[in-house]
N, C-alpha and C positions, 0 to 999 in steps of 0.2 A: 642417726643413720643417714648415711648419704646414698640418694638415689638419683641415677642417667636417666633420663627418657633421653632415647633416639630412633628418629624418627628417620629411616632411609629412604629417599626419594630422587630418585632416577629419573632423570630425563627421556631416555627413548623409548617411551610405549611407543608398540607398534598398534598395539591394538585400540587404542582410544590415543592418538597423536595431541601430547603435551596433559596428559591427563594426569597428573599429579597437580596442575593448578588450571584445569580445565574449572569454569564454573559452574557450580553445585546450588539449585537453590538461590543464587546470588551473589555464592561465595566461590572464593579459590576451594578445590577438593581438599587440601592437605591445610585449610583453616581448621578444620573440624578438628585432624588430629591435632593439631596444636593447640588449638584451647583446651583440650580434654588434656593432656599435659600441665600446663602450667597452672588453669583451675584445681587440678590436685591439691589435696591436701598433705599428700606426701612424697611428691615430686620434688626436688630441689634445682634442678639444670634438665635444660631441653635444649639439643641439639640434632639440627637436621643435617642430615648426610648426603651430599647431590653433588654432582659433576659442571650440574647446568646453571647460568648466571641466571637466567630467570625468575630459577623457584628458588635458587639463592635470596635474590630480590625480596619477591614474594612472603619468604619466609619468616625474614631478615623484619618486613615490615608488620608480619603478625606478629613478633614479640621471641623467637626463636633463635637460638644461637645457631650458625651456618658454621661446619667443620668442610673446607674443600676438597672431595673425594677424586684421589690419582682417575685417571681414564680405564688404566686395566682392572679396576677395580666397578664400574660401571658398563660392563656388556652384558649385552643378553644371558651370555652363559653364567656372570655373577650369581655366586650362592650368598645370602644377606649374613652368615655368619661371620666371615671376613671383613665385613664392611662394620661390622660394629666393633669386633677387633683392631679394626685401623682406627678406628675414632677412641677406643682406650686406651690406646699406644699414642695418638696425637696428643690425647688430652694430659698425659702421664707425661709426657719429652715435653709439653711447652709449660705447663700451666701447674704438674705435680698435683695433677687430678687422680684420686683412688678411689671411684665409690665404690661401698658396699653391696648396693643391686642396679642391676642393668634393667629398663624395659624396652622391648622393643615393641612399637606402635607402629604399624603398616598403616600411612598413609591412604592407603583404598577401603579404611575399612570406618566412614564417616561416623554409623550410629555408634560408636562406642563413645561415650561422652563420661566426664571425672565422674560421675556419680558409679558407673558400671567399671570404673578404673580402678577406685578406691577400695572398691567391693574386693576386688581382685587382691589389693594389697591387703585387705584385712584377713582374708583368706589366708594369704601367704602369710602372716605372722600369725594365726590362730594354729597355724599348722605346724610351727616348727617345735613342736614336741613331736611330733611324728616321723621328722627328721629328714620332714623334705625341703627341695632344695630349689624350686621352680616350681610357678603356675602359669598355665596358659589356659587363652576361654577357648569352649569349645563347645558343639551342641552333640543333643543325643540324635543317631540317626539310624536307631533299630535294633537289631541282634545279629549274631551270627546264625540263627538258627535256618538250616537249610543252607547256610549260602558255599559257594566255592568260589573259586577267581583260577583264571590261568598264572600259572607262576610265574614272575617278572626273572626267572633265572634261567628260564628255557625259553627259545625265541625262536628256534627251525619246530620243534617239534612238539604238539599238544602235550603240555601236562599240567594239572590240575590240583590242584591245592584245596583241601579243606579249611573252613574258617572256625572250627566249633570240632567235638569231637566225636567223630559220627558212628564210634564204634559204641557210645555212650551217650545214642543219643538224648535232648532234654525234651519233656513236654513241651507242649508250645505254650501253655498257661506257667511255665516256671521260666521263659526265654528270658523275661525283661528284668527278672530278677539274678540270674546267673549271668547272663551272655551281651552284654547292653553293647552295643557301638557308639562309640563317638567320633566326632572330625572337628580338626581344630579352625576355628574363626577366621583365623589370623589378623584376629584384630589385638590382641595382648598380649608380651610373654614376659614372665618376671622370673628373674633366675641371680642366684648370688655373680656374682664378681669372679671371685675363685673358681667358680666352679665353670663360668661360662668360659675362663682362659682354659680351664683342663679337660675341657670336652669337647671346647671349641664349638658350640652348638647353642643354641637359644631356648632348650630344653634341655634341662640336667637329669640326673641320673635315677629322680626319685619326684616325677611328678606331682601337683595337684591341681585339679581341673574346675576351673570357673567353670561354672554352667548358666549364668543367668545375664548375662549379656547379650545387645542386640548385633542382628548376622548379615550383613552385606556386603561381602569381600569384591570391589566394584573390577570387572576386568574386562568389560562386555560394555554395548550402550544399553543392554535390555537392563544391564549392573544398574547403568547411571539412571537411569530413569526409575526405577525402582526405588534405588536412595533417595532420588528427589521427593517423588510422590509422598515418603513416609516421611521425610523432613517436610517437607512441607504442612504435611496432615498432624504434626507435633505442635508445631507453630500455633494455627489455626487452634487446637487444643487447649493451648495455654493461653490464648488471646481469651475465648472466652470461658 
């Protein structure tokens, strides 16, 4: 089976300026996701996706194949589904590249390293008697019990949404087992090929959810600083 890692990496943060090879620890940020790619043991091609000659560079010199991404394809308002679209349309018109799974690895998200990568892929193939089609990691972050939110469909005038069904409601001692919440990492998403062109999306139609990977989706300096600390306090670990 042939599997993409791609790894998309933009040049213009505004919120941390040049932070996709700001240094982490020591290292370029988007070193982490790249060894966590190629150390895979079911990774076959890693290609990073960027606009900018730098982290081109960069990239290029940690061991990572560089696809040159258009400009309209790199503004703020870029949604990353496209851009990994353009990278299996380039690689298919130059190279007659077809793999069968796509990952996408978000650069900002340092502690996921191959061992918590791997875990993810063996998931996804443990799982396809189930007849799912994509995993992505993601932590637990509650229930719905109790909760509401204002409706993202209504914007002049309050109205509210229930998140659980409150006409039914559950004990709060049965919450974690009926009603759990999750939020995705954004540090892994593994999805067929086929099914990423027909959805157009980085999560297919029939989910399964890594749960046991490490969570620092970096977009802040309190981000960076925090990644650092815990990289750093890993290190320190393994020395002695």
């Amino acid at each position: 089976m042939e599997i993409l890692a791609i790894i998309p990496a933009r040049g213009g943060s505004k919120g941390i300026p040049g932070k996709n090879i700001k240094e982490l620890a020591g290292r370029p940020l988007i070193a982490y996701t790249i060894d966590a790619a190629l150390e895979s043991k079911y990774v076959n091609r890693v290609v990073v996706s960027t606009e900018n000659d730098k982290i081109a560079d960069v990239a290029a010199s940690l061991g990572a194949e560089v696809l040159p991404r258009p400009m309209e394809l790199a503004q703020d308002e870029t949604k990353t589904a496209p851009v990994l679209l353009h990278v299996l349309e380039e690689l298919e018109k130059h190279d007659g590249y077809k793999p069968d799974l796509v990952v996408l690895l978000q650069a900002t998200c340092p502690l996921r390293n191959s061992k918590e990568l791997d875990e993810a892929f063996d998931l996804f193939f443990e799982s396809q008697n189930k007849g799912v089609d994509s995993v992505f990691a993601a932590i637990k972050i509650g229930t719905t019990h109790s909760k509401w939110r204002k409706s993202p469909l209504c914007e002049k005038e309050p109205y509210y949404e229930c998140l659980f069904d409150y006409r039914n409601r559950p004990r709060r001692q049965d919450e974690d087992k009926h009603y759990p919440l999750f939020s995705e990492t954004g540090a892994t998403y593994i999805i067929k090929t086929e099914v990423l062109k027909e959805v157009k999306d980085f999560i297919g139609k029939k989910p399964e959810l890594y749960l046991n990977g490490s969570c620092v989706d970096i977009d802040t300096p309190d981000d960076f600083k925090r990644a650092e600390d815990i990289i750093k306090k890993r290190r320190e670990e393994n020395i002695q």
